[in-house]
VEXTORDREN-951722 format. One record per residue: x, y negated, z negated of N, C-alpha, C in turn. Coordinates in steps of 0.05 Angstrom, whole numbers, padded with zeros to 5 digits, always signed. Layout:
// residues N
XYZXYZXYZ/...
This chain:
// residues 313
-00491-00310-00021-00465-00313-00033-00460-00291-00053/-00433-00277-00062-00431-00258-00070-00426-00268-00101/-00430-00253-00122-00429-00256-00147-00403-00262-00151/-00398-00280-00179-00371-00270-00176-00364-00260-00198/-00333-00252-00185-00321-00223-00204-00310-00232-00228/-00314-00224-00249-00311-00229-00284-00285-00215-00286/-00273-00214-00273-00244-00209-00286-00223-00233-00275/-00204-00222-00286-00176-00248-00280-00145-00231-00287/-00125-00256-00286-00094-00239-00293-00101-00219-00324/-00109-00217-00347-00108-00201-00361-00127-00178-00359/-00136-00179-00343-00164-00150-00337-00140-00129-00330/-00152-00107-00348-00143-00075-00328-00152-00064-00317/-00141-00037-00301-00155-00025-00286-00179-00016-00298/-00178-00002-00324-00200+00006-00332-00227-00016-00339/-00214-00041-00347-00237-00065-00353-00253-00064-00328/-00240-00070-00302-00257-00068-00277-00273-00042-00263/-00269-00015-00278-00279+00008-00277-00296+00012-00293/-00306-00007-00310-00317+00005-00345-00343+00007-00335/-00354+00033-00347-00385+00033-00331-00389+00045-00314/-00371+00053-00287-00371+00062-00267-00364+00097-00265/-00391+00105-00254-00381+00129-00249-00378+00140-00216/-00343+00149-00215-00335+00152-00190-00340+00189-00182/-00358+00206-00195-00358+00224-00195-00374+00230-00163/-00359+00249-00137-00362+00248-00119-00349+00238-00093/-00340+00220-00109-00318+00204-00085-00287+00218-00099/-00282+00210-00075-00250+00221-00060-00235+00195-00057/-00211+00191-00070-00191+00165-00068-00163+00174-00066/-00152+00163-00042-00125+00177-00037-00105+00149-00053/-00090+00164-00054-00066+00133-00072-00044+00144-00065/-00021+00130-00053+00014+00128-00039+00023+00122-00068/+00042+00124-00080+00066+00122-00101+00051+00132-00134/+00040+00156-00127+00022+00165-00148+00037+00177-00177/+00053+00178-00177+00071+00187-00196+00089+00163-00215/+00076+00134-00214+00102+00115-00229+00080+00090-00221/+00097+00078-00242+00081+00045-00242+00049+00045-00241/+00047+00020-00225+00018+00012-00220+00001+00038-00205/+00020+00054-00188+00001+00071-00173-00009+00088-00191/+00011+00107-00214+00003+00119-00227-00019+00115-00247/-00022+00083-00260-00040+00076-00268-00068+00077-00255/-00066+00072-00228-00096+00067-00211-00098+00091-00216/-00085+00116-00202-00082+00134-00206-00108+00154-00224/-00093+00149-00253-00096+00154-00271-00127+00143-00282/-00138+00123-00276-00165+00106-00279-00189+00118-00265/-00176+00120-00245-00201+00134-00215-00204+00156-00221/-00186+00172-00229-00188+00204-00236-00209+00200-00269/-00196+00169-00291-00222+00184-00314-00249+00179-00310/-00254+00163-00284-00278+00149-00288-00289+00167-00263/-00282+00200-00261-00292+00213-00238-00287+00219-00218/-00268+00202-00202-00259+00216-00171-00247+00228-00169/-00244+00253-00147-00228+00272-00137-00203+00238-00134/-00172+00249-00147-00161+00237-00130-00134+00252-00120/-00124+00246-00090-00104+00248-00071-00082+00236-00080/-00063+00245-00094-00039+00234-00108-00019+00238-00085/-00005+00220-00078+00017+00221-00053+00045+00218-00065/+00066+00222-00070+00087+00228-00087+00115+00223-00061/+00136+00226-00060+00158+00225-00046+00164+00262-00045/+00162+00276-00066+00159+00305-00066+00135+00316-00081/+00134+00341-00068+00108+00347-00091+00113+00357-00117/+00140+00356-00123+00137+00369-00157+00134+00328-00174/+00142+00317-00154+00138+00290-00167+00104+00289-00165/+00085+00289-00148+00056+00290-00141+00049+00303-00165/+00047+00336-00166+00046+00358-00177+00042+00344-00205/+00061+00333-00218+00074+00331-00245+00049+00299-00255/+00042+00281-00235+00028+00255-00239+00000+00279-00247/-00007+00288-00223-00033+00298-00225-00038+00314-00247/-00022+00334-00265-00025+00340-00292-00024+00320-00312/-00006+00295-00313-00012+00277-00327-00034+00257-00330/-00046+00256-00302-00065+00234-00298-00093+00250-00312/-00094+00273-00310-00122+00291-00314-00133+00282-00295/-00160+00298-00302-00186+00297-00279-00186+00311-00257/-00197+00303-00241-00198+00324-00208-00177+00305-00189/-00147+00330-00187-00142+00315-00168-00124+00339-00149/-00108+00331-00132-00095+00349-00105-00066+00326-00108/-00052+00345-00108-00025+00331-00101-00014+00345-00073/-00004+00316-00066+00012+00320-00042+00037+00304-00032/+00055+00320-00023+00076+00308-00015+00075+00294+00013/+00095+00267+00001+00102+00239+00039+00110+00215+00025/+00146+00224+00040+00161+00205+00033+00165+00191+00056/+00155+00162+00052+00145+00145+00070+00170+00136+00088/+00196+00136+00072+00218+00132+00089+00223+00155+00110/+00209+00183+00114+00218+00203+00134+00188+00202+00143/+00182+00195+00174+00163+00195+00189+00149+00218+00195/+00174+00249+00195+00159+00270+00194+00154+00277+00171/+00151+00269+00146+00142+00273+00119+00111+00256+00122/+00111+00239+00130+00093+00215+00133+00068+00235+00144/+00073+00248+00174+00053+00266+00180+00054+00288+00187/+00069+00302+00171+00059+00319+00155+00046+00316+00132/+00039+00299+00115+00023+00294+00095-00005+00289+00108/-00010+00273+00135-00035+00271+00135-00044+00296+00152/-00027+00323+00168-00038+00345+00156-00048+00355+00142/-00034+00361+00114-00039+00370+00099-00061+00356+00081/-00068+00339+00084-00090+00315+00073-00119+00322+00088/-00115+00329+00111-00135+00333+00132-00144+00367+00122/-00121+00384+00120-00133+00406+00111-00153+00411+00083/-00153+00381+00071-00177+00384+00049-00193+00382+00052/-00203+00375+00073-00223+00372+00084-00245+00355+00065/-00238+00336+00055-00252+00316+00038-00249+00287+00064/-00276+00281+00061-00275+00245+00066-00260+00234+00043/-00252+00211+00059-00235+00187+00037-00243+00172+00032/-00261+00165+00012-00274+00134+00009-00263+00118+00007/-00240+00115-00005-00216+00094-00010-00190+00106+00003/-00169+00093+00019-00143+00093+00019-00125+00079+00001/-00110+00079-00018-00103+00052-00026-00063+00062-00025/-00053+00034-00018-00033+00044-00009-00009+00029-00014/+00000+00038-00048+00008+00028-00067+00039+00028-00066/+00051+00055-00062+00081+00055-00060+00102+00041-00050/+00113+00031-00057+00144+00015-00046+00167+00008-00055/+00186-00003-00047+00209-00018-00049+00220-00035-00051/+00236-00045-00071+00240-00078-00069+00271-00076-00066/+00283-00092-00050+00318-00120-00057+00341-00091-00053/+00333-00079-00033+00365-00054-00035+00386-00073-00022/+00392-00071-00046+00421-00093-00043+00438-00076-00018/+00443-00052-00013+00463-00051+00014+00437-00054+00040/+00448-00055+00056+00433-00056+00079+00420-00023+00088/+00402-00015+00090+00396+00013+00102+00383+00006+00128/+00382+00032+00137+00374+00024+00166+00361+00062+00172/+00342+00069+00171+00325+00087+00189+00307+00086+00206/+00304+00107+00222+00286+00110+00248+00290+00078+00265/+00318+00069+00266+00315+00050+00278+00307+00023+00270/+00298+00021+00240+00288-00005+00214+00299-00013+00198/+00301-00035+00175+00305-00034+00153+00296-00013+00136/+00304-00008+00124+00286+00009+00100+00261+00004+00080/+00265-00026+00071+00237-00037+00060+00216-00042+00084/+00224-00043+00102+00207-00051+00122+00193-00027+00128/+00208+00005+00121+00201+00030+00140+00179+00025+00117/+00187+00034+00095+00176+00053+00070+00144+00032+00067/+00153+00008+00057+00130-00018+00052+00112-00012+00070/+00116-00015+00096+00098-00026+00125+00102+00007+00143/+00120+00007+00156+00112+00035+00178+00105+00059+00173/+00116+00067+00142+00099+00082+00138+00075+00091+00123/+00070+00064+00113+00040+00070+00109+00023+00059+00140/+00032+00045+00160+00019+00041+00182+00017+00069+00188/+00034+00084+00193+00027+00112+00203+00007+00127+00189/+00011+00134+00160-00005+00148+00141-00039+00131+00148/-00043+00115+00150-00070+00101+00147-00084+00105+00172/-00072+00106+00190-00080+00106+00219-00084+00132+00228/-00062+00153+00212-00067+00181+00218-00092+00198+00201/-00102+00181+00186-00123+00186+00163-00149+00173+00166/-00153+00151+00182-00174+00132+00186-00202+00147+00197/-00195+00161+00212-00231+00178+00220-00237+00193+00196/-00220+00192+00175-00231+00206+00148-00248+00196+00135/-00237+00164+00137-00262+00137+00117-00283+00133+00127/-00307+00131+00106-00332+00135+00120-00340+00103+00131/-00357+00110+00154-00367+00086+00154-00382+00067+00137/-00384+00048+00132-00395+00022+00121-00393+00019+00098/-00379+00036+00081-00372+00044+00049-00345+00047+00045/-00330+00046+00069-00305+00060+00057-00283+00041+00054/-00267+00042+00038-00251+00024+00032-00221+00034+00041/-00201+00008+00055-00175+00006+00050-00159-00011+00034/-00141-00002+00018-00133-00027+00002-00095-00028+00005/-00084-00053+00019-00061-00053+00019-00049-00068+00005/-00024-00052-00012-00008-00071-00038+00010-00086-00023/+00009-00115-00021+00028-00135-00009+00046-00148-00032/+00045-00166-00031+00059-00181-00061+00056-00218-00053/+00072-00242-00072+00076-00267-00066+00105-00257-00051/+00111-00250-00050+00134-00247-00034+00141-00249+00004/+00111-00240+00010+00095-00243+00037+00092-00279+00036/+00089-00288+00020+00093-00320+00016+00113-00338+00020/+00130-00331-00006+00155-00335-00020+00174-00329-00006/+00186-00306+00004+00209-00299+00011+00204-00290+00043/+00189-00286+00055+00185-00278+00077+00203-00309+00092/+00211-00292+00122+00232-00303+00137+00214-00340+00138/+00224-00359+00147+00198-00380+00155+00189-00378+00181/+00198-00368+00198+00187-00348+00227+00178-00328+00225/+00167-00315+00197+00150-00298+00196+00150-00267+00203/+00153-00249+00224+00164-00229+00226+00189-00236+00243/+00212-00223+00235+00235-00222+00252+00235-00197+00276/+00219-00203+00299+00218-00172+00306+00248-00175+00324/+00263-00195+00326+00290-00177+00339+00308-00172+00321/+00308-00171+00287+00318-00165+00274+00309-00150+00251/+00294-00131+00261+00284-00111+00248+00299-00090+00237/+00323-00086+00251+00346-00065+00235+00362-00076+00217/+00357-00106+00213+00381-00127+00197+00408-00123+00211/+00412-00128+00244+00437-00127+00252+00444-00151+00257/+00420-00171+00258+00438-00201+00254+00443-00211+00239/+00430-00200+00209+00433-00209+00188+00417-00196+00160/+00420-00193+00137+00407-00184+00122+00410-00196+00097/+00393-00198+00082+00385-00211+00059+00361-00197+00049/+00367-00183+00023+00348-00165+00019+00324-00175+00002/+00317-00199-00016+00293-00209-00011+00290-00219+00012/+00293-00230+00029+00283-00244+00056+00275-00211+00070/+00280-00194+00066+00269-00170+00084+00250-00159+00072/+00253-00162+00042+00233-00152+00021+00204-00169+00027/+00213-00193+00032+00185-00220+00037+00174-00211+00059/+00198-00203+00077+00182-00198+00107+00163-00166+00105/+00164-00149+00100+00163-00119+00090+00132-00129+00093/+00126-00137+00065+00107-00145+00049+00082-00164+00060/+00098-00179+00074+00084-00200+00094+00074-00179+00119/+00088-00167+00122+00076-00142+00151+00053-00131+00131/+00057-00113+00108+00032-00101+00103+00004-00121+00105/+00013-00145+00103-00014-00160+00095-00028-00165+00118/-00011-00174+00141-00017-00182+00165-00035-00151+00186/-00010-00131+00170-00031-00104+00186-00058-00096+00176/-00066-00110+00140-00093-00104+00136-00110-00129+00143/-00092-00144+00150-00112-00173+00167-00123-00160+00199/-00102-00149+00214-00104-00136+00248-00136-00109+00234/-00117-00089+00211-00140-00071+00212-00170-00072+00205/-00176-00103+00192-00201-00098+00187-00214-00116+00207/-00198-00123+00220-00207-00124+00247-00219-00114+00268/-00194-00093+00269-00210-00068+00283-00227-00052+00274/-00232-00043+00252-00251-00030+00243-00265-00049+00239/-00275-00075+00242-00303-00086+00235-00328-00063+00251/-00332-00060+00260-00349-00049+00282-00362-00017+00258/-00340-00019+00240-00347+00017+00226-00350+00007+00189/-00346-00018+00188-00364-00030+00163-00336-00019+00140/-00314-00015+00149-00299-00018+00129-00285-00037+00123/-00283-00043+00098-00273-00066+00083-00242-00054+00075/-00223-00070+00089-00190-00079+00090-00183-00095+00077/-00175-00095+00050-00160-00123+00048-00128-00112+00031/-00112-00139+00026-00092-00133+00011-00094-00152-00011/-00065-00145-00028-00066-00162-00049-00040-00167-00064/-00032-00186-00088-00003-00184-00095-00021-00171-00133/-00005-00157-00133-00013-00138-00163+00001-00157-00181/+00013-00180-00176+00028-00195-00201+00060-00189-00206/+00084-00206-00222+00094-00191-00231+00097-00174-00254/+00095-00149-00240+00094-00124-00269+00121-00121-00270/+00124-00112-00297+00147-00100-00311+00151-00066-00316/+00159-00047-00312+00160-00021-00318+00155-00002-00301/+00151-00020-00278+00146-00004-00245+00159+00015-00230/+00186+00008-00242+00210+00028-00225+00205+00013-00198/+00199-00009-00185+00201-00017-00160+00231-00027-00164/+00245-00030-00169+00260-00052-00172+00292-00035-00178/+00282-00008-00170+00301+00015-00179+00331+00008-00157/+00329+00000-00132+00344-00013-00112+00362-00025-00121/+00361-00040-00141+00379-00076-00149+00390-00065-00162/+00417-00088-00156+00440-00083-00165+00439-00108-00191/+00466-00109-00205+00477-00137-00221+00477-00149-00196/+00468-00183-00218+00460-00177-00239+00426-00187-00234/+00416-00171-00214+00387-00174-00214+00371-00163-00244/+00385-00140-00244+00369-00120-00263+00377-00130-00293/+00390-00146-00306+00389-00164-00323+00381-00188-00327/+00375-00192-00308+00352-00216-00307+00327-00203-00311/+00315-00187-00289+00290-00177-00296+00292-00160-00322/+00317-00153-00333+00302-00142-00368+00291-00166-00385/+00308-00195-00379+00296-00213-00400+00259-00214-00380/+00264-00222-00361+00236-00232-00340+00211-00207-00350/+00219-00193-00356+00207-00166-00360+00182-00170-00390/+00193-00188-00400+00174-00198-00436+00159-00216-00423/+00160-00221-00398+00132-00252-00387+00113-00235-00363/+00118-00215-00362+00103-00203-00337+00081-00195-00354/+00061-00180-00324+00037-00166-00332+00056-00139-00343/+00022-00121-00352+00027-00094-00364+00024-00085-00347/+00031-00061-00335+00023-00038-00313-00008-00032-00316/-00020-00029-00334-00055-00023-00341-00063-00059-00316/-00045-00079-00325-00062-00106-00314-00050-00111-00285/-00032-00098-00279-00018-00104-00251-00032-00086-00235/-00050-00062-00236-00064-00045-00225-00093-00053-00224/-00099-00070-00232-00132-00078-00240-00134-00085-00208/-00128-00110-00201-00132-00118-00168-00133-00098-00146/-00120-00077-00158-00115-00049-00134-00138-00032-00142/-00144-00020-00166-00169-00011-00169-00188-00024-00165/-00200-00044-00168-00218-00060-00171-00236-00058-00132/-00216-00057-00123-00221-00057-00092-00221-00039-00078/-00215-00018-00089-00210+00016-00087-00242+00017-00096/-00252+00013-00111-00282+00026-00125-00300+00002-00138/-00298-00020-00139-00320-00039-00159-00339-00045-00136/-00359-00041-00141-00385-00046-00124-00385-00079-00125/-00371-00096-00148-00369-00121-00140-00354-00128-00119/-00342-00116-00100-00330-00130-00068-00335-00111-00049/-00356-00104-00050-00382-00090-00033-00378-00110-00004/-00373-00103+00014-00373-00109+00038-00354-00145+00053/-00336-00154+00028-00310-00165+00029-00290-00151+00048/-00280-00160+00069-00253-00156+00089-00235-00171+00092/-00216-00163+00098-00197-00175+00112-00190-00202+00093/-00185-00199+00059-00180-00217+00051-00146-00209+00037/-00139-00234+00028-00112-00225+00013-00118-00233-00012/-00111-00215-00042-00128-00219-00068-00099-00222-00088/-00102-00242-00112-00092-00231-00132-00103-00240-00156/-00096-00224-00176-00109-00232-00207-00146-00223-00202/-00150-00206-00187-00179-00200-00183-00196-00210-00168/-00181-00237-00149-00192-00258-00144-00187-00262-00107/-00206-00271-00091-00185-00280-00071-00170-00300-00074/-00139-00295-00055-00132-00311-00058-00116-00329-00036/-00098-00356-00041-00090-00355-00012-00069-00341-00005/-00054-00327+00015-00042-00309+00024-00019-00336+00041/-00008-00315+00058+00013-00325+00080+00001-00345+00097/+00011-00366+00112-00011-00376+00136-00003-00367+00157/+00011-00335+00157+00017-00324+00183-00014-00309+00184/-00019-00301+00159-00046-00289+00160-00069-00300+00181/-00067-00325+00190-00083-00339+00208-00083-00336+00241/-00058-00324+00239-00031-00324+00267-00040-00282+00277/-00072-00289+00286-00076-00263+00305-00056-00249+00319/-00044-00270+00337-00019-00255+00353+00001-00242+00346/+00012-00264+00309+00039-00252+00306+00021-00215+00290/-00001-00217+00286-00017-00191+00271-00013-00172+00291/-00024-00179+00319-00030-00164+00337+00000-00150+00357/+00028-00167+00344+00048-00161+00362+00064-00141+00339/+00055-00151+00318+00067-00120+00296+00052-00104+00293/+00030-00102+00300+00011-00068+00310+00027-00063+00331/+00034-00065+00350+00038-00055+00372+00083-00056+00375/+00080-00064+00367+00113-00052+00352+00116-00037+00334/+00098-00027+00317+00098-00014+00289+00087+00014+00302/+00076+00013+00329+00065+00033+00341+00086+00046+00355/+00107+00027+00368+00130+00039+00388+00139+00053+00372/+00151+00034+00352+00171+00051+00327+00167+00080+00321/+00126+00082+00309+00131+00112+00297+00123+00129+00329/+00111+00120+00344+00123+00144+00370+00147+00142+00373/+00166+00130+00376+00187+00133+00383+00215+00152+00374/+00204+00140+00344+00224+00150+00322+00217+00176+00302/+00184+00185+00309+00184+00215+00299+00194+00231+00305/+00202+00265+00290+00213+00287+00308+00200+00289+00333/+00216+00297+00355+00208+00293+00383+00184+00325+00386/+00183+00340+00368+00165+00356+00373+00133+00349+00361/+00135+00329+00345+00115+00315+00328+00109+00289+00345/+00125+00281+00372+00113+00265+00380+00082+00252+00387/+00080+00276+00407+00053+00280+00419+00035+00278+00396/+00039+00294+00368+00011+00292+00349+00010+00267+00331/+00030+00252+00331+00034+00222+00318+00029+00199+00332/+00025+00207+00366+00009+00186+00387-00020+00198+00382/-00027+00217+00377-00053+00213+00376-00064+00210+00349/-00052+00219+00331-00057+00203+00308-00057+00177+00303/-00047+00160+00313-00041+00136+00310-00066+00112+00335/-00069+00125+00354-00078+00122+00379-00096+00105+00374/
């Protein structure tokens, strides 16, 4: 039986890092420039790792990685443009560094109008397809039996997700839209794809799991919402976690030798925890891999097709 882990909702990233030296390892992080990412960010880099800052542009990347210090590479992939998506894990691949950690932090919450790219919602692209693409186009990077994936889900995969769980014939919101209910669903896909992926990688000893980081206050997630959401969350905003404590669960699983060979679980507050009970529902896991696959072949530039099927493959 595994020890258990001494932290909880007020631990930070750094409390679960204290002690630890990451000098040697390589940790890539999605939304590296703001919020919680920038914090993980920012932790992994003092306590030693090369880290892979992923940004929407690179003067946004560029600009984290001078602030964060330490050893790191910025790179641009804005998860909403598929050919941004890979082209980044080009340019990621040309570092020619293994990844000991993926962790894959960036997203979107409640866009009050409806969007619709590559054929999706928009929380659905940015949250779920494109980090399905980025992870999948990067995966022969993570080493075997050490290497970690970590996907940021939320209670919202709980809470607000559809009660049928993925809507896959209403994935563009043309029958309907409700932007937490797409936000729940988004969120609920990331969790379910690190339930399918540590699946498939059991066989190569990496450990997959996700998790809800809490609600934090000062994230810029929430940049979407209109009135009067965003007046509510200023008062809601004095009861949340700190960005240092909403990042602890994401670091913690990124690098603590305390969840040394843990998969395929869903975590919050440091802790497992219980997740969706679609999480249990193989099929509905196994039928959004394989839609999340049509999508980015389908919907990359048609000259990037061919290298985003085999990236993905």
């Amino acid at each position: 039986m595994s020890k258990p882990i001494p932290f909880g909702p007020q631990s930070t990233a750094d409390d679960v890092l204290a002690g630890l030296d990451l000098s040697g390892r390589t940790m890539l992080i999605t939304g590296c420039n703001a919020g919680i990412g920038f914090e993980t960010f920012r932790a992994l880099a003092h306590h030693g790792a090369h880290v892979i800052g992923l940004a929407r542009n690179l003067q946004a990347a560029r600009d984290a990685c001078q602030r964060a210090g330490g050893s790191s590479s910025a790179v641009a992939c804005d998860l909403a443009d598929l050919d941004s998506v890979i082209e980044a894990t080009r340019t990621v691949r040309r570092l020619d560094r293994p990844l000991d950690a993926i962790v894959a932090s960036a997203g979107i919450m409640g866009t009050t109008e409806l969007q619709v790219r590559d054929g999706v919602e928009l929380q659905f692209l940015v949250n779920h397809v494109g980090h399905f693409a980025l992870i999948n186009g990067l995966i022969d990077l993570v080493p075997d039996h050490n290497g970690r994936v970590v996907i940021v889900s939320s209670s919202g995969s709980i809470q607000q997700a559809p009660k049928q769980g993925i809507l896959f014939g209403n994935l563009d919101g043309h029958r309907f839209y409700k932007p937490f209910t797409f936000y729940g669903q988004s969120k609920l896909a990331c969790a379910l794809f690190a339930k399918e992926l540590s699946r498939r990688l059991a066989p190569r000893g990496i450990a997959v799991n996700s998790l809800h980081p809490g609600a934090v206050g000062g994230t810029g997630l929430n940049r979407g919402l209109g009135f009067p959401f965003k007046a509510i969350l200023a008062i809601a905003r004095h009861f949340m976690k700190s960005v240092p404590q909403g990042a602890a669960t994401q670091t913690l699983l990124a690098a603590s030798p305390l969840v040394d060979g843990i998969t395929g679980e869903y975590w919050a507050d440091c802790q497992i925890a219980n997740g969706s009970s679609f999480l249990n529902d193989p099929a509905m896991a196994e039928r959004l891999w394989s839609t999340t696959e049509e999508i980015v072949a389908t919907h990359v530039h048609p000259r990037r097709r061919e290298e985003a099927g085999r990236l993905i493959g």
